[in-house]
C-alpha positions as a Markdown table, in Angstrom:
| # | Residue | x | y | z |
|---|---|---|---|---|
| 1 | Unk | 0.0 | 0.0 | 0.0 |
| 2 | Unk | 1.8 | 3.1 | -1.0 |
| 3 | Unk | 0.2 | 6.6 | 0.9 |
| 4 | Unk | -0.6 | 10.2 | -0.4 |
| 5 | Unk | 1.6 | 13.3 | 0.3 |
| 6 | Unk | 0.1 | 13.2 | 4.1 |
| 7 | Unk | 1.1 | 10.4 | 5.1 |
| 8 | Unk | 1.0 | 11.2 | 8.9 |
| 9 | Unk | -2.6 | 11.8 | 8.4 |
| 10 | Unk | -3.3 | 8.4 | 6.0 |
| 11 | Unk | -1.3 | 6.2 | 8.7 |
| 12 | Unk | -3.4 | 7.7 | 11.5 |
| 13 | Unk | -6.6 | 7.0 | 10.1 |
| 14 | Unk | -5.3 | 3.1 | 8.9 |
| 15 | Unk | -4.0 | 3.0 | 12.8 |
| 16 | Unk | -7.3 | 4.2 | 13.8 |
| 17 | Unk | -9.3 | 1.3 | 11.2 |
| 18 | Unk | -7.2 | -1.5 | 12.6 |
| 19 | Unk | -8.1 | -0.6 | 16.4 |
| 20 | Unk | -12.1 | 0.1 | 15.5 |
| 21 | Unk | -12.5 | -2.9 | 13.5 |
| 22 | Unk | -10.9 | -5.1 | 16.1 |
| 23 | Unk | -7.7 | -6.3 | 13.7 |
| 24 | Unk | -5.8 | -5.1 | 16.7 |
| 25 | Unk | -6.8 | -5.9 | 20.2 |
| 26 | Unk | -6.0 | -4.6 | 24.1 |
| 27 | Unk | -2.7 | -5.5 | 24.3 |
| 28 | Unk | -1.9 | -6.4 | 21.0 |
| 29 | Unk | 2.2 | -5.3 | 20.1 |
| 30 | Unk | 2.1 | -3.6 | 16.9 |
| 31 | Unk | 5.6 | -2.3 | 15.5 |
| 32 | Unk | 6.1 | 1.1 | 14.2 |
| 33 | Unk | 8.3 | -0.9 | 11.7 |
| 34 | Unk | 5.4 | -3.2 | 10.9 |
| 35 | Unk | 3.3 | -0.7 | 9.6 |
| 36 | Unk | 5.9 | 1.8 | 8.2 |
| 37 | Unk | 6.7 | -1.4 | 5.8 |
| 38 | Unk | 3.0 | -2.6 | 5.6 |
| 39 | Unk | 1.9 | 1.5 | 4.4 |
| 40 | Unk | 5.2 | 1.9 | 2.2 |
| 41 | Unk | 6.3 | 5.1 | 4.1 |
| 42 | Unk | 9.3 | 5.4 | 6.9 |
| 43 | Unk | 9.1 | 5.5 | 10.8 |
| 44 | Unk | 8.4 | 9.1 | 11.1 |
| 45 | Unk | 4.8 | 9.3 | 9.9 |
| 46 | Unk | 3.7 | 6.1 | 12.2 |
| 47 | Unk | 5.5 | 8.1 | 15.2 |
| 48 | Unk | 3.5 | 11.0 | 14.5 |
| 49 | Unk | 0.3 | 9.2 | 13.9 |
| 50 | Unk | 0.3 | 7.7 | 17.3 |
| 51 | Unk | 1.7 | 10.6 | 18.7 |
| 52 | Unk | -1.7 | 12.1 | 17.0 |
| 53 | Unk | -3.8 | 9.4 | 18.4 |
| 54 | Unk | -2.7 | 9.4 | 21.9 |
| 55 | Unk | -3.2 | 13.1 | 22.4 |
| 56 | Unk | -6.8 | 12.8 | 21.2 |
| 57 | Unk | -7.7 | 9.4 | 23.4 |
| 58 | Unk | -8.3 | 8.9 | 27.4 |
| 59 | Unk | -5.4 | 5.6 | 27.4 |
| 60 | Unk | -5.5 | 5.7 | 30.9 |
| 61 | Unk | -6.1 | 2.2 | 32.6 |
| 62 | Unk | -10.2 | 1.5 | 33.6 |
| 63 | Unk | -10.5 | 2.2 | 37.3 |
| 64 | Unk | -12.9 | 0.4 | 39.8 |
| 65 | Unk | -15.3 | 2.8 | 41.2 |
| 66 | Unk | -14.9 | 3.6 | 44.2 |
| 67 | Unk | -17.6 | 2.5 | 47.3 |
């Protein structure tokens, strides 16, 4: 698969398809490598992507409520 000028963007939102279609579970290891070669761009736009992701999404761990 071989990405547009915005790549960053592009990898975010295939990042974003494997997670919400459940290709990629909790706890599933994903390397920025894997992707960089599976999209046909280098490491930098896959950094930035999740960079992207994380700052929009709550990743902190569930909590019990307390009683």
């Amino acid at each position: 698969m071989h990405l547009p000028n915005d790549s960053r963007e592009a990898t975010y939102r295939f990042i974003r398809s494997q997670l919400m279609c459940g290709r990629w579970q909790p706890g599933h290891r994903v390397s920025e490598l894997a992707i960089s070669k599976e999209l046909g761009v280098s490491r930098r736009p896959v950094r930035e992507a999740v960079a992207q992701g994380l700052s929009l999404i709550d990743i902190s761990e569930p909590t019990s409520p307390r009683l």
